[in-house]
N, C-alpha and C positions, 0 to 999 in steps of 0.2 A: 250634418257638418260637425265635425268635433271642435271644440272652443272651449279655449279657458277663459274666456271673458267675450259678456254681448252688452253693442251700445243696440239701447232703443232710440228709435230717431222719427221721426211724424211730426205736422204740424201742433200748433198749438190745442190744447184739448184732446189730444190723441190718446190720452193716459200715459205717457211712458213713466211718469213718476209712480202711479200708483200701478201699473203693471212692475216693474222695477223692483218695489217691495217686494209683492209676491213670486214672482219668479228669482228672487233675490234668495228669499224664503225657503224656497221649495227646493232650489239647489244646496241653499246652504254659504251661499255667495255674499259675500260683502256688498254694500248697493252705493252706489256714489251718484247722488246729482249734480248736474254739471252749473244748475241755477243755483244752487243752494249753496253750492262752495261758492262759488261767486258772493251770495249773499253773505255767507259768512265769513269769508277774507275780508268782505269791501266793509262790513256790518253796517250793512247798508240795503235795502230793497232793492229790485232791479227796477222800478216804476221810475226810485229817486234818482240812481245810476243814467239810464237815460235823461231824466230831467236837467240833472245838473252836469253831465258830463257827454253826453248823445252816445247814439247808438257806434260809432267807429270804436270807441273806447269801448263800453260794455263788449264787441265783439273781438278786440284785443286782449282781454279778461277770459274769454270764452273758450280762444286759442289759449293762453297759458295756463286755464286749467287744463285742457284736455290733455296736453303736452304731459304736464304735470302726472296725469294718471296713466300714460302710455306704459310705464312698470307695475301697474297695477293686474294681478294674474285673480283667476276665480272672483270674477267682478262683474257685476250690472251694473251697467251703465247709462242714466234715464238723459239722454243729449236734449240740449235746449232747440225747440224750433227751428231753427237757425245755423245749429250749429254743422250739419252734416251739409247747408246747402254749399256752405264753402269749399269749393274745390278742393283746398289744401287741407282740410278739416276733412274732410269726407274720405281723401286720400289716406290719410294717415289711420283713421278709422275701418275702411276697408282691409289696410293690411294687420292688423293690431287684435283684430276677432271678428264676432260674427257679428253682421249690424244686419236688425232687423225691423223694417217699416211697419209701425200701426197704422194702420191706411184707416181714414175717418172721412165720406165726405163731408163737403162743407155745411151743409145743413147742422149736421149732430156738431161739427165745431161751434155755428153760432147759439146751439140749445144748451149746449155746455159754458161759453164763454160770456159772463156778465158784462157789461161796458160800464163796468166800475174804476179805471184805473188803475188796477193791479195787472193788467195787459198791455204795456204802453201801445203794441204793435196791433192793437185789437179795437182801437177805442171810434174807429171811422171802420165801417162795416167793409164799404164798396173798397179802400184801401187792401182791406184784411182778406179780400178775396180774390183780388189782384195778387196780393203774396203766395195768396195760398197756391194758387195755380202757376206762376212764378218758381216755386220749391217742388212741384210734382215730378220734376224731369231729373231732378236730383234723387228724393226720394225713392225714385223708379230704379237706382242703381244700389240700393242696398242687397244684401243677400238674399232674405227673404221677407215677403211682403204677408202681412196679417191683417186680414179685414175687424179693425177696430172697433167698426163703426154696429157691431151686431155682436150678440155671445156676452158673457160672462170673463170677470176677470179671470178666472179659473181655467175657462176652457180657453183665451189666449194664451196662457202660462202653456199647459199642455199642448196647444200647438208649437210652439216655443222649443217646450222639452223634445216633444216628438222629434221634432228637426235637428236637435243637437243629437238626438238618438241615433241619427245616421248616417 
């Protein structure tokens, strides 16, 4: 698939941020995360953002970043958890480039993700796998799906490239 710009999209602990870098990298692509502008618009964590403001706002944040980068060209793009399950979010990412799922099961999400609080949506296990299965039907509509959950961040990059190579 040819693309001037890929969102990565996966639940939480899927890597897109630190796959992002690297395929960021490797192309030569500018990298935008879509938590971290949040975080640094709001200068604020996203743990606090929830806290004090709940999750509807933080996902109204979410929409106008993404919005925000839709003129963004030769760009990686590491999407929040969340953010691809929104229909209109997904939509607009669909048409915008190449969106491609790090598929992780749930096992390597909970050996990856601490319940330290810097997860708001993480911190009740049986909740967080509730979502997780919740977001699979979404995830299942991206372009192309990459088993996350095994391999090297290198060799997801290369599968990544390969696919844009065709």
């Amino acid at each position: 698939m040819r693309a001037d710009k890929v969102y990565l999209v996966g639940f939480m602990g899927a890597g897109k941020t630190t796959v992002a870098r690297a395929l960021g990298k490797r192309l030569d692509w500018k990298v935008e995360d879509i938590d971290a502008c949040i975080e640094r618009e709001e200068r604020r964590d996203i743990p606090t953002i929830f806290r004090q403001d709940g999750e509807p706002y933080f996902r109204a944040r979410e929409r106008a970043v993404l919005i925000g980068l839709l003129p963004e060209r030769g760009a990686v793009v590491a999407a929040g958890g969340g953010t691809f399950a929104d229909p209109s979010n997904r939509e607009l990412m669909l048409r915008d480039g190449a969106v491609v799922w790090l598929d992780v099961p749930f096992s390597t999400v909970v050996a990856r993700i601490p319940q330290d609080g810097r997860r708001p949506l993480a911190s009740d296990r049986l909740e967080m796998e509730q979502l997780y299965n919740q977001r699979l039907a979404a995830y299942r509509q991206a372009h192309l799906r990459v088993d996350a959950g095994r391999g090297s961040v290198e060799e997801l990059v290369d599968a990544v490239v390969e696919w844009l190579d065709t």
